[in-house]
Chimera marker file (.cmm) of the C-alpha trace (Angstrom):
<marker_set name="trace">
<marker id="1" x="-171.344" y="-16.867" z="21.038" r="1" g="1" b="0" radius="0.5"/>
<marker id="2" x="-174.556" y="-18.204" z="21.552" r="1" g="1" b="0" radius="0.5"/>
<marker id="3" x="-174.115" y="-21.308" z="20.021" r="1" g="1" b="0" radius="0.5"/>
<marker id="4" x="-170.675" y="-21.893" z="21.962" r="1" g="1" b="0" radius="0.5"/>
<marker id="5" x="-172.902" y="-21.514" z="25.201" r="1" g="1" b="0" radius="0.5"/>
<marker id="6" x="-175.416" y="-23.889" z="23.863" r="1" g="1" b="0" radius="0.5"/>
<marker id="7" x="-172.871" y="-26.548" z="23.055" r="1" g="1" b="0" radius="0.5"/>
<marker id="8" x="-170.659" y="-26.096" z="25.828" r="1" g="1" b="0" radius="0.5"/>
<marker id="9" x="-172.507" y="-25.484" z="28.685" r="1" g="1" b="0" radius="0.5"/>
<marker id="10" x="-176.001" y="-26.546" z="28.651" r="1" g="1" b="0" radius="0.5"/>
<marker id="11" x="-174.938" y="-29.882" z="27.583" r="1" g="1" b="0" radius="0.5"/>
<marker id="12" x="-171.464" y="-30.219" z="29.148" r="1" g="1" b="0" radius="0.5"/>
<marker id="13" x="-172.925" y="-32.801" z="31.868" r="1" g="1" b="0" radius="0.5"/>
<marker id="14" x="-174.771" y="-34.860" z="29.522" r="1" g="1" b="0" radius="0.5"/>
<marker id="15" x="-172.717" y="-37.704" z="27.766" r="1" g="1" b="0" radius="0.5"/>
<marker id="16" x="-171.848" y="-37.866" z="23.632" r="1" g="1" b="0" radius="0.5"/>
<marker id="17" x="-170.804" y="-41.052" z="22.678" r="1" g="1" b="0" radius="0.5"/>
<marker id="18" x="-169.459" y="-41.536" z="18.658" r="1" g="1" b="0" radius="0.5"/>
<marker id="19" x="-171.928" y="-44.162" z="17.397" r="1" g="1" b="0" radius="0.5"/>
<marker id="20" x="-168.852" y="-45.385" z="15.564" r="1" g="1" b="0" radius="0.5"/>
<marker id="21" x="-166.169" y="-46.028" z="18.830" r="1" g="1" b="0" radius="0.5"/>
<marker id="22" x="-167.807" y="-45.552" z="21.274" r="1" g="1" b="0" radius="0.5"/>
<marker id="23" x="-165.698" y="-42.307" z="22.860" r="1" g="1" b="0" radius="0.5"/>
<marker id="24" x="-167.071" y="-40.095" z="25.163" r="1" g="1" b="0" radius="0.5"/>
<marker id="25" x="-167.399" y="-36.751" z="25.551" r="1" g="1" b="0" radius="0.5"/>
<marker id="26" x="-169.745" y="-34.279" z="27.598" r="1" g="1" b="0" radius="0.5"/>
<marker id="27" x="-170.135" y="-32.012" z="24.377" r="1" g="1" b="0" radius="0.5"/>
<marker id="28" x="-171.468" y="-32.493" z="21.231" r="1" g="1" b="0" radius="0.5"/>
<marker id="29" x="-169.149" y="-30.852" z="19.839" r="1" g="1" b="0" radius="0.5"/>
<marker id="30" x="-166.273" y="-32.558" z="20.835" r="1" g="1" b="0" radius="0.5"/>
<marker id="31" x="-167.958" y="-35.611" z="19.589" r="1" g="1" b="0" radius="0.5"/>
<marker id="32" x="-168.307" y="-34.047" z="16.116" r="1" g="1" b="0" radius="0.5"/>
<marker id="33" x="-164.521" y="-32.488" z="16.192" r="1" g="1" b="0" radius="0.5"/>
<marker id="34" x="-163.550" y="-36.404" z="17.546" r="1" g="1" b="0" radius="0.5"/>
<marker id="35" x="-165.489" y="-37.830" z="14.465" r="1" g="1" b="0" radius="0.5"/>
<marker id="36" x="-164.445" y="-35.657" z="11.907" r="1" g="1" b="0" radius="0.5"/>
<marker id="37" x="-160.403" y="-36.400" z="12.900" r="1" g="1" b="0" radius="0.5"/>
<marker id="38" x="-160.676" y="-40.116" z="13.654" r="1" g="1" b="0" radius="0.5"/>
<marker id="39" x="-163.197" y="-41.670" z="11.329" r="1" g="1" b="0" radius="0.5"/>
<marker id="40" x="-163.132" y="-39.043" z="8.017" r="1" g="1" b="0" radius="0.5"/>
<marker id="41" x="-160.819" y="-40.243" z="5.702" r="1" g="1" b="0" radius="0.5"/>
<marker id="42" x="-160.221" y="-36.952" z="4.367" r="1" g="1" b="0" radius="0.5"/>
<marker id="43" x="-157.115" y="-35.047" z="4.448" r="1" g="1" b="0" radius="0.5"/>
<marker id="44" x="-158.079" y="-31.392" z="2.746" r="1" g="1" b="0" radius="0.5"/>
<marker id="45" x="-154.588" y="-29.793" z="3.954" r="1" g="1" b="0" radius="0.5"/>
<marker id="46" x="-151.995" y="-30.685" z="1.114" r="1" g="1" b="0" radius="0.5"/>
<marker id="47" x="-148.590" y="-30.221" z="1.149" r="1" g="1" b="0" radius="0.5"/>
<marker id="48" x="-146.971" y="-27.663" z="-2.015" r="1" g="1" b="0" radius="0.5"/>
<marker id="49" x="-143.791" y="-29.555" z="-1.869" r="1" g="1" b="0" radius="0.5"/>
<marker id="50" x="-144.836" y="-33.353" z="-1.967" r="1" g="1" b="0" radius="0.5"/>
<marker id="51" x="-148.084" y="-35.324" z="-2.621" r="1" g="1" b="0" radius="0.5"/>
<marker id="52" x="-148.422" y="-35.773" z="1.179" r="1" g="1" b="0" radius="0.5"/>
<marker id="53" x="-151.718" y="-34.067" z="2.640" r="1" g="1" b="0" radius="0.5"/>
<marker id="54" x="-152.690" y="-33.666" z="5.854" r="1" g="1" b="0" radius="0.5"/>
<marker id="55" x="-156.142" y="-33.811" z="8.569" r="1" g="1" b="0" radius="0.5"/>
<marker id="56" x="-154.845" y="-30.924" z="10.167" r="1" g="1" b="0" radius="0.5"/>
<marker id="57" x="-153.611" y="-27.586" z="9.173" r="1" g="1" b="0" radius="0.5"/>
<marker id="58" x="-151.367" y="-28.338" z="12.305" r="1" g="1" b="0" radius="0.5"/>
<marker id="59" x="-149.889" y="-31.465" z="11.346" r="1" g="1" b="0" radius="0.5"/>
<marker id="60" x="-149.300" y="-29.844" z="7.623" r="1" g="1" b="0" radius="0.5"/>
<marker id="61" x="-147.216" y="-27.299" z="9.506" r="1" g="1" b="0" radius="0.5"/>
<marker id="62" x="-144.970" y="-29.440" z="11.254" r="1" g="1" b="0" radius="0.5"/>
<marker id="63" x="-144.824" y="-31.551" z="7.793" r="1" g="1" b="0" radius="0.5"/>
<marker id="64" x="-144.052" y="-28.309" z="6.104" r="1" g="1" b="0" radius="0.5"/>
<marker id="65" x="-140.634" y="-27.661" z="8.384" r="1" g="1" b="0" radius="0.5"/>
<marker id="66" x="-139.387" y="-31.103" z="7.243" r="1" g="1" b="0" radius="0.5"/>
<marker id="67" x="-138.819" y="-29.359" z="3.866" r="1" g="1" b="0" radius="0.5"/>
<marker id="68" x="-137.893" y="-25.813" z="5.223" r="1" g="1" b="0" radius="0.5"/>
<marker id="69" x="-135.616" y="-27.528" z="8.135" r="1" g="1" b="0" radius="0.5"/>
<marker id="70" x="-137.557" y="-24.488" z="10.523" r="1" g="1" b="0" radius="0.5"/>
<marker id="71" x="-137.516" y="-26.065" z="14.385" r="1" g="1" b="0" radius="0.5"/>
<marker id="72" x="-141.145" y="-24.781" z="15.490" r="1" g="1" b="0" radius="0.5"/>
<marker id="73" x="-141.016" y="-26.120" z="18.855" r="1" g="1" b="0" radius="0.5"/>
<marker id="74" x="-138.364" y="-25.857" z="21.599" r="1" g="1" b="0" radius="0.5"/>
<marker id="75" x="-138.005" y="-27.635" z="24.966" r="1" g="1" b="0" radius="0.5"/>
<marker id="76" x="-138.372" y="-25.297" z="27.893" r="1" g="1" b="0" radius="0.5"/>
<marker id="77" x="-135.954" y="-26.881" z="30.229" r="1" g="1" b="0" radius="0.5"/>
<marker id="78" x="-132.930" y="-27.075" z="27.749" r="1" g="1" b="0" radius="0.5"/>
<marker id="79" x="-131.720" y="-25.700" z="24.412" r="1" g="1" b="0" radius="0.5"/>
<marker id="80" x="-133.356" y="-28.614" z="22.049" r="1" g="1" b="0" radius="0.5"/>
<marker id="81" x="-136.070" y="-27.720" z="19.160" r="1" g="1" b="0" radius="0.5"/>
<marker id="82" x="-138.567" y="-29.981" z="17.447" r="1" g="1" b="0" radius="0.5"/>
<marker id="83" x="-140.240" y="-30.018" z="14.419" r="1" g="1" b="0" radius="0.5"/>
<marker id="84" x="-143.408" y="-31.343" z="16.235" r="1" g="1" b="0" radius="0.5"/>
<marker id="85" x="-145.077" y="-31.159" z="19.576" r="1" g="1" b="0" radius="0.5"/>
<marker id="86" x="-144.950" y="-34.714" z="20.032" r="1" g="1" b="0" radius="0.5"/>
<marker id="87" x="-141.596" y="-34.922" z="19.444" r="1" g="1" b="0" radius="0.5"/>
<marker id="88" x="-140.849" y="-32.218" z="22.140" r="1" g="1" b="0" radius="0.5"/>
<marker id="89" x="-143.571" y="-34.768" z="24.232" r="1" g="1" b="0" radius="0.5"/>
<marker id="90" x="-141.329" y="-37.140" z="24.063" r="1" g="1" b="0" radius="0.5"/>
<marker id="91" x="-138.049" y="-35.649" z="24.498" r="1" g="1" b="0" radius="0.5"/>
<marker id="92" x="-140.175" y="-34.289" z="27.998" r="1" g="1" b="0" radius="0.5"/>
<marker id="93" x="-140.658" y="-37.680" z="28.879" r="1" g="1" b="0" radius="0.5"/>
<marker id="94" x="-137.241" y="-38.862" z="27.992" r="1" g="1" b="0" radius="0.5"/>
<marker id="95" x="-135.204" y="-36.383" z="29.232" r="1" g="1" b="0" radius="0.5"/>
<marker id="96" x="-136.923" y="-33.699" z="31.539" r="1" g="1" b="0" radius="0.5"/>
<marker id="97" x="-139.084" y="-36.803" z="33.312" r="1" g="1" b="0" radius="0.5"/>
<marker id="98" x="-139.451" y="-35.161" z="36.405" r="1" g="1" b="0" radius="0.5"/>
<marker id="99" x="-140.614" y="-31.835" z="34.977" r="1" g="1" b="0" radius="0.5"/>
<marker id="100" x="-142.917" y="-33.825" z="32.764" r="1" g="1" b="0" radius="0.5"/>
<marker id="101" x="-144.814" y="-35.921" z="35.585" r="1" g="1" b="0" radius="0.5"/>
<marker id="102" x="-144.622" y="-32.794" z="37.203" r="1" g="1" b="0" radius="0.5"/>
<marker id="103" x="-146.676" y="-31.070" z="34.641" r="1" g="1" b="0" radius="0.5"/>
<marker id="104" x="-149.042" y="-33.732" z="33.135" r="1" g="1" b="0" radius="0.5"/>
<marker id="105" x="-152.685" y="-34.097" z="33.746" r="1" g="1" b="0" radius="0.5"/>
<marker id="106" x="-154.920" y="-36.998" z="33.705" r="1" g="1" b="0" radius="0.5"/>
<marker id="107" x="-158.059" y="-36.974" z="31.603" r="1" g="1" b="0" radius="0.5"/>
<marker id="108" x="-160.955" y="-39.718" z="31.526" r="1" g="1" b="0" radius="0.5"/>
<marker id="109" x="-160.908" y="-41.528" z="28.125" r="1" g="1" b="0" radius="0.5"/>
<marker id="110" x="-163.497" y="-43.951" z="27.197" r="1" g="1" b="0" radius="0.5"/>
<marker id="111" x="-163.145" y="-47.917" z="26.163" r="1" g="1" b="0" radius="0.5"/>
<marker id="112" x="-164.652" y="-48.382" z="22.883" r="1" g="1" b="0" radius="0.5"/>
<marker id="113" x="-168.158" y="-50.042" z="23.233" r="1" g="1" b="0" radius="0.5"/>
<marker id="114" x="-168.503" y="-52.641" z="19.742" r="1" g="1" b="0" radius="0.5"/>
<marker id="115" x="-171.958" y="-51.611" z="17.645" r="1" g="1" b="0" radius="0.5"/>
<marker id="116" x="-173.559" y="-54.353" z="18.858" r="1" g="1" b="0" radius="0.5"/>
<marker id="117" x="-173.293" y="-54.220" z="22.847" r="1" g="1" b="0" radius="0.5"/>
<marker id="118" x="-174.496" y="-50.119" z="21.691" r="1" g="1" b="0" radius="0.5"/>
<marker id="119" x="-177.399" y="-51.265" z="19.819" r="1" g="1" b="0" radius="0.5"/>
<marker id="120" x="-178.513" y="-53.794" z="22.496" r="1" g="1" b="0" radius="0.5"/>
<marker id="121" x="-177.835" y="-51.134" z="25.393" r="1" g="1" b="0" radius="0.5"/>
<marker id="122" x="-180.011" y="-48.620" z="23.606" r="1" g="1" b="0" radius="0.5"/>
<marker id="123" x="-182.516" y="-50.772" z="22.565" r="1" g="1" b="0" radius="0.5"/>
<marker id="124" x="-183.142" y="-52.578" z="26.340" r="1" g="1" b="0" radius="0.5"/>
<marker id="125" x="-182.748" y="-49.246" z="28.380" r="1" g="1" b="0" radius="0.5"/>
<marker id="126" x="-179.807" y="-50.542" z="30.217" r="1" g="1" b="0" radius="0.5"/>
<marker id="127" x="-177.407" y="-47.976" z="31.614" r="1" g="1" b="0" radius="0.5"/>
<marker id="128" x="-173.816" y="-48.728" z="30.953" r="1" g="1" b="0" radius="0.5"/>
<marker id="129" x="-171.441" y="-47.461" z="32.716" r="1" g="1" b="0" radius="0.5"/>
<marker id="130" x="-169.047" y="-44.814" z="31.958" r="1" g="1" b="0" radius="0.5"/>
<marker id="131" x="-165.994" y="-45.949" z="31.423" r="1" g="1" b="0" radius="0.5"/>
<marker id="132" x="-162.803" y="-44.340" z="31.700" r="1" g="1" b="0" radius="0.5"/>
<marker id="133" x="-159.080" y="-44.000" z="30.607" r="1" g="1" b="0" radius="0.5"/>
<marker id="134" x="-155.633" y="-43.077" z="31.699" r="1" g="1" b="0" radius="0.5"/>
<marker id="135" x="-154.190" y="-40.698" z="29.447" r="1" g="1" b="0" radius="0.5"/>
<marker id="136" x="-151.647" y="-38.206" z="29.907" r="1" g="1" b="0" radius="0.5"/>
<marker id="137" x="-150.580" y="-34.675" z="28.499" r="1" g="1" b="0" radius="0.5"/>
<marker id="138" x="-148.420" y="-32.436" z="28.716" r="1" g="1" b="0" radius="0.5"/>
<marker id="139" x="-149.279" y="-29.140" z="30.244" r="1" g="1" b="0" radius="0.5"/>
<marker id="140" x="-147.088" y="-25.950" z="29.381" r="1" g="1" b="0" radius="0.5"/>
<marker id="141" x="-144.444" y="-25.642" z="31.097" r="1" g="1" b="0" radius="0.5"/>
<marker id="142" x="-143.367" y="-23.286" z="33.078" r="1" g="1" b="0" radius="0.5"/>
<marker id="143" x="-141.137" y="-20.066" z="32.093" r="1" g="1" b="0" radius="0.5"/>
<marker id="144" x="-137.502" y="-20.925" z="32.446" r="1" g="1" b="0" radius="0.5"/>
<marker id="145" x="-135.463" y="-18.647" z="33.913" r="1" g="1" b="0" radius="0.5"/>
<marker id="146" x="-131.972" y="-18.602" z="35.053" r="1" g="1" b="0" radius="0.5"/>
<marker id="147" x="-132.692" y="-19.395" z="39.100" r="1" g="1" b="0" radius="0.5"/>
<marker id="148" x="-134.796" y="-22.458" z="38.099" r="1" g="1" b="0" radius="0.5"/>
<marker id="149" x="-133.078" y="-25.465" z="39.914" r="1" g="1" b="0" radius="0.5"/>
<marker id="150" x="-132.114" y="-28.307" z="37.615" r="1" g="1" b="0" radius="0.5"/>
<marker id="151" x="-131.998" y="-26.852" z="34.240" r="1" g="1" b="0" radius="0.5"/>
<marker id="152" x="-129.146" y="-26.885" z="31.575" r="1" g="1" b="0" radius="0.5"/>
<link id1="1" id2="2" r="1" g="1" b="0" radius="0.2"/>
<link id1="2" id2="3" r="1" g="1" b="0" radius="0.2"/>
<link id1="3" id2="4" r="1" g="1" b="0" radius="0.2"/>
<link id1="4" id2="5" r="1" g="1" b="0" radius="0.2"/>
<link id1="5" id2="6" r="1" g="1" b="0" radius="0.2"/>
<link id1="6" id2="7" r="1" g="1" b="0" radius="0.2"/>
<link id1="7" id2="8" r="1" g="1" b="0" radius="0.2"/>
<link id1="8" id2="9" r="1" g="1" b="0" radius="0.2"/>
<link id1="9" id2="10" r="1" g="1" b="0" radius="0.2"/>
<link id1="10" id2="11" r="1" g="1" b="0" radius="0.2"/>
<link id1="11" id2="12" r="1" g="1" b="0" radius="0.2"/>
<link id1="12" id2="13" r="1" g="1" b="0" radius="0.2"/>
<link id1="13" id2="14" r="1" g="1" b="0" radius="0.2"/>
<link id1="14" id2="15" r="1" g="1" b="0" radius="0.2"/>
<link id1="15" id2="16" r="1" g="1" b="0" radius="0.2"/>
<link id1="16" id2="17" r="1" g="1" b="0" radius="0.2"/>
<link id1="17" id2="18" r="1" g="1" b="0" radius="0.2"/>
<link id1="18" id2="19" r="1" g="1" b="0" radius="0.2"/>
<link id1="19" id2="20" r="1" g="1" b="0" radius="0.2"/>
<link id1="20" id2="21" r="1" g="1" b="0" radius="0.2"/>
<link id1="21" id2="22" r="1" g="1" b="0" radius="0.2"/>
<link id1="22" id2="23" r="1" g="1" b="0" radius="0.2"/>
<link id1="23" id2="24" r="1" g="1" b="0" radius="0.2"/>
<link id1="24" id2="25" r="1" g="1" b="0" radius="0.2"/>
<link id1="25" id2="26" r="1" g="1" b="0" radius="0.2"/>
<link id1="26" id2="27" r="1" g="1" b="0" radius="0.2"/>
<link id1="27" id2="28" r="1" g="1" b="0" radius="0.2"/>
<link id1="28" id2="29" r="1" g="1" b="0" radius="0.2"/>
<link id1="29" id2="30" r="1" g="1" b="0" radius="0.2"/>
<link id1="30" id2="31" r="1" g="1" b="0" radius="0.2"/>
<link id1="31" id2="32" r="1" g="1" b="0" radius="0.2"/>
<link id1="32" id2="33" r="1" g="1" b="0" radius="0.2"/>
<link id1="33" id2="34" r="1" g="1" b="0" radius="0.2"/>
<link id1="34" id2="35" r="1" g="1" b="0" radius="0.2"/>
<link id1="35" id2="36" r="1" g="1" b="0" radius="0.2"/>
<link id1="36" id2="37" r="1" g="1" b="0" radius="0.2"/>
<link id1="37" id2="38" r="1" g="1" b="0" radius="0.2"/>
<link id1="38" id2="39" r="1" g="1" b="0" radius="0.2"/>
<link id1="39" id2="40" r="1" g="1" b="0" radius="0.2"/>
<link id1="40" id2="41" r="1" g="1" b="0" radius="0.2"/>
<link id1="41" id2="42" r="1" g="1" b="0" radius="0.2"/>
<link id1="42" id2="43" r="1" g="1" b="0" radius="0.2"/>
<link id1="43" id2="44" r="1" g="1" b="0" radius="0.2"/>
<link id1="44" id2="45" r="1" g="1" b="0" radius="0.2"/>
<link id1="45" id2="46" r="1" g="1" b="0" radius="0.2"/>
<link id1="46" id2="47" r="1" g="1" b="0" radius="0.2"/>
<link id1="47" id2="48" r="1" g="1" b="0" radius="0.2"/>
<link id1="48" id2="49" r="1" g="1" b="0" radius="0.2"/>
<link id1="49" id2="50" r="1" g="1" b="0" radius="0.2"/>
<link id1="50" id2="51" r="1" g="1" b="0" radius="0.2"/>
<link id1="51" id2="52" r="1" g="1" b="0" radius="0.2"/>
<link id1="52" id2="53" r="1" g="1" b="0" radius="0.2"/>
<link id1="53" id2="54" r="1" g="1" b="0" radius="0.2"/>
<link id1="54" id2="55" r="1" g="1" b="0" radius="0.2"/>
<link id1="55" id2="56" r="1" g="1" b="0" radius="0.2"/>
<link id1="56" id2="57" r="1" g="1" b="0" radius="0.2"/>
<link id1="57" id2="58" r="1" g="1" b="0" radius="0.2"/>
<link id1="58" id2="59" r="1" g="1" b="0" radius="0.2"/>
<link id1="59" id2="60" r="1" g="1" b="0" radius="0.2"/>
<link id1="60" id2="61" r="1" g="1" b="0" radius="0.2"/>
<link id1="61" id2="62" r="1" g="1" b="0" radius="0.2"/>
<link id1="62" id2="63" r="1" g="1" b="0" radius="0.2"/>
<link id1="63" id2="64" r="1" g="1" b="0" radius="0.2"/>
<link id1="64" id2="65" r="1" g="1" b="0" radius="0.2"/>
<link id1="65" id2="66" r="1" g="1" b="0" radius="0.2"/>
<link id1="66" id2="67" r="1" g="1" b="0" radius="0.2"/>
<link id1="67" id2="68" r="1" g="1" b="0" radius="0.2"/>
<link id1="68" id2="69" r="1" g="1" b="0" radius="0.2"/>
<link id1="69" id2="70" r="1" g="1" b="0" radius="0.2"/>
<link id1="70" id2="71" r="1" g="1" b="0" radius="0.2"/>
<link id1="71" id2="72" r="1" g="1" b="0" radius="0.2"/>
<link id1="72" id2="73" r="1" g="1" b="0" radius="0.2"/>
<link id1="73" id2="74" r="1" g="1" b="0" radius="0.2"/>
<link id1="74" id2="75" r="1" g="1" b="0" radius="0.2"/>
<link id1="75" id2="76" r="1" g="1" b="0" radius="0.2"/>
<link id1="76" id2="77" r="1" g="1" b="0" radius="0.2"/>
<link id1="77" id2="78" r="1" g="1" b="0" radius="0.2"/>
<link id1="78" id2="79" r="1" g="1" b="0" radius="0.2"/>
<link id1="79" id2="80" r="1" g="1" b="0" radius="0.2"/>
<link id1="80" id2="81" r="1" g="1" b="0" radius="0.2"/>
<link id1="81" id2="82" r="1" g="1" b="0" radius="0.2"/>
<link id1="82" id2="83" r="1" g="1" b="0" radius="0.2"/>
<link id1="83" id2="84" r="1" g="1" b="0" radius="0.2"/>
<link id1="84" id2="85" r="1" g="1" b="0" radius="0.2"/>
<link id1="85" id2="86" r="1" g="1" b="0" radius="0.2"/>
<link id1="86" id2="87" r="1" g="1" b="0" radius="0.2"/>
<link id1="87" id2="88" r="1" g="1" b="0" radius="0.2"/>
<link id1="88" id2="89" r="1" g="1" b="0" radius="0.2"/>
<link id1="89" id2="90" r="1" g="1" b="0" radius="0.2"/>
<link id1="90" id2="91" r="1" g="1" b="0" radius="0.2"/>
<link id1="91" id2="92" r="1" g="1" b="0" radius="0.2"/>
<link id1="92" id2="93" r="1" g="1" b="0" radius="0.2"/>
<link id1="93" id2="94" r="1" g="1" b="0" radius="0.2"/>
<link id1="94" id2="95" r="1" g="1" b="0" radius="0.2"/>
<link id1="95" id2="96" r="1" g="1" b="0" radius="0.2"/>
<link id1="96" id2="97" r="1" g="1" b="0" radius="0.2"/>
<link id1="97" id2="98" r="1" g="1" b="0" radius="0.2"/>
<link id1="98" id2="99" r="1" g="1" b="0" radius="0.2"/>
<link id1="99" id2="100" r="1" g="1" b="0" radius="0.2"/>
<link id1="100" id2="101" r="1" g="1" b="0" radius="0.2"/>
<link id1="101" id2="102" r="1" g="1" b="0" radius="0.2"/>
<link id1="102" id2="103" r="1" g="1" b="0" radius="0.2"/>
<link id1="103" id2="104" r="1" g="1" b="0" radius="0.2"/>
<link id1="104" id2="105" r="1" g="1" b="0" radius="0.2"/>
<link id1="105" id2="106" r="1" g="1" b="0" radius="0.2"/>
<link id1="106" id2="107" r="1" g="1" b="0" radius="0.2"/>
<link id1="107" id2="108" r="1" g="1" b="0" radius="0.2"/>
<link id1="108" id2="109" r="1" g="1" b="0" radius="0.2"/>
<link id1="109" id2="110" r="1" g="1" b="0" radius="0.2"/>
<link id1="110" id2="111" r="1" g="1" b="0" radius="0.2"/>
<link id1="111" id2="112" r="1" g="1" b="0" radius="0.2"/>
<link id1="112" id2="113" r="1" g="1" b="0" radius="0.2"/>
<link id1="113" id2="114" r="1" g="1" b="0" radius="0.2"/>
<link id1="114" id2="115" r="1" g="1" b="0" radius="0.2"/>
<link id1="115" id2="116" r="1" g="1" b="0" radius="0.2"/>
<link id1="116" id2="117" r="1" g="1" b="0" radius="0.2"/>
<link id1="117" id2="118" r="1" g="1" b="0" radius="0.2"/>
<link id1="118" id2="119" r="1" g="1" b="0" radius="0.2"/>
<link id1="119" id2="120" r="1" g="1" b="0" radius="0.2"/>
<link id1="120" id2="121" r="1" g="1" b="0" radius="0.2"/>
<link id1="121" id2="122" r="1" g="1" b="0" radius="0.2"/>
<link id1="122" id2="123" r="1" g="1" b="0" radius="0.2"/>
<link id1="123" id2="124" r="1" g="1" b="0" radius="0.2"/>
<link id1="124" id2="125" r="1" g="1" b="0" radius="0.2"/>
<link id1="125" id2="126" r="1" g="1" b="0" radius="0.2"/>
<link id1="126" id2="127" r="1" g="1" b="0" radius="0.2"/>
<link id1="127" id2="128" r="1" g="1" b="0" radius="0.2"/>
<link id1="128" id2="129" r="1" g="1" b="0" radius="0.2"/>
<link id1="129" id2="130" r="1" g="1" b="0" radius="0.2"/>
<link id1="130" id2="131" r="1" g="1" b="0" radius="0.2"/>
<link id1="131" id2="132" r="1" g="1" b="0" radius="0.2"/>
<link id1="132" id2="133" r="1" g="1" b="0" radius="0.2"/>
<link id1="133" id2="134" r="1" g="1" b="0" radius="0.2"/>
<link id1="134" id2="135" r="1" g="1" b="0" radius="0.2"/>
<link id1="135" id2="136" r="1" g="1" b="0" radius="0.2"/>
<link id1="136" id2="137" r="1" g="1" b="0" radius="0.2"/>
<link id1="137" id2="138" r="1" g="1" b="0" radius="0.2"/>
<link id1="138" id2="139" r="1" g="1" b="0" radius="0.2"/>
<link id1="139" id2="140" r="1" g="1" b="0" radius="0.2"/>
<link id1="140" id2="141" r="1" g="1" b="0" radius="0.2"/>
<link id1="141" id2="142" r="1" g="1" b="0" radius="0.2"/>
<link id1="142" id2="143" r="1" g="1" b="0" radius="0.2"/>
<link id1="143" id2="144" r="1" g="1" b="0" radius="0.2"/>
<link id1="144" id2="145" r="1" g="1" b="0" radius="0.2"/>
<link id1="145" id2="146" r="1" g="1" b="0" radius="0.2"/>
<link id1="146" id2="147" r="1" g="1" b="0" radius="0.2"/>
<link id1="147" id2="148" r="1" g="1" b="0" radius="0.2"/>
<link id1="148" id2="149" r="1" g="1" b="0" radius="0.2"/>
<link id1="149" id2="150" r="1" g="1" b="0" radius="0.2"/>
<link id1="150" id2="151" r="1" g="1" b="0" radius="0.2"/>
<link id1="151" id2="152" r="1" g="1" b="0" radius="0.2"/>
</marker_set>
């Protein structure tokens, strides 16, 4: 616990940038968990039915229901299921589009900063500038029920 309050919240306004990319985050943390994903080559989860292996324990469990044919995700406004979140993502933005843009939040994402405008930045004291990016996701939806207007 302690070290989740140290990592989250005394440093939250302070920015982490991956010495790497350049992304930005206000925790160390998320830094580490963004460098670990994007720029380890390693894939530790392997799958028991193929040679295919996997960052993610997630993304080896939606690989895994390719084999079993299990749907582990289903759309909230109509009957399909997915074998993947961002194949439901997608069907959301294909089919439910309203309900989607409805529902999604915009986050700040960094530009990647090359090593060498970093170095020279660090090295002369110059501030540079936060910059930031339009991304999109997809919040939960909400419960369906049967008085909800517009659903199948």
């Amino acid at each position: 616990m302690l070290r989740h309050v140290l990592n989250m919240h005394t440093t939250a306004d302070s920015e982490h940038r991956c010495d790497i990319c350049g992304f930005v985050s206000s925790t160390r943390s998320a830094t580490r968990q963004h460098k670990r994903f994007k720029h380890n080559p390693e894939k530790r989860h392997k799958c028991t039915m193929c040679e295919k292996a996997f960052k993610t324990p997630t993304l080896l469990k939606e690989h895994l229901a390719t084999h079993t044919g299990i749907d582990l995700y289903k759309c909230a406004y109509c009957e399909a299921t997915f074998k993947s979140k961002s194949n439901r993502s997608t069907h959301y933005r294909r089919h439910h589009p309203v309900e989607y843009n409805a529902n999604m939040i915009r986050r700040p994402k960094p530009t990647a900063i090359p090593k060498y405008e970093q170095q020279v930045a660090s090295s002369s004291n110059v501030d540079m500038p936060s910059s930031s990016y339009d991304t999109t996701s997809l919040q939960p939806p909400p419960p369906v029920t049967d008085q909800s207007p517009g659903l199948v």
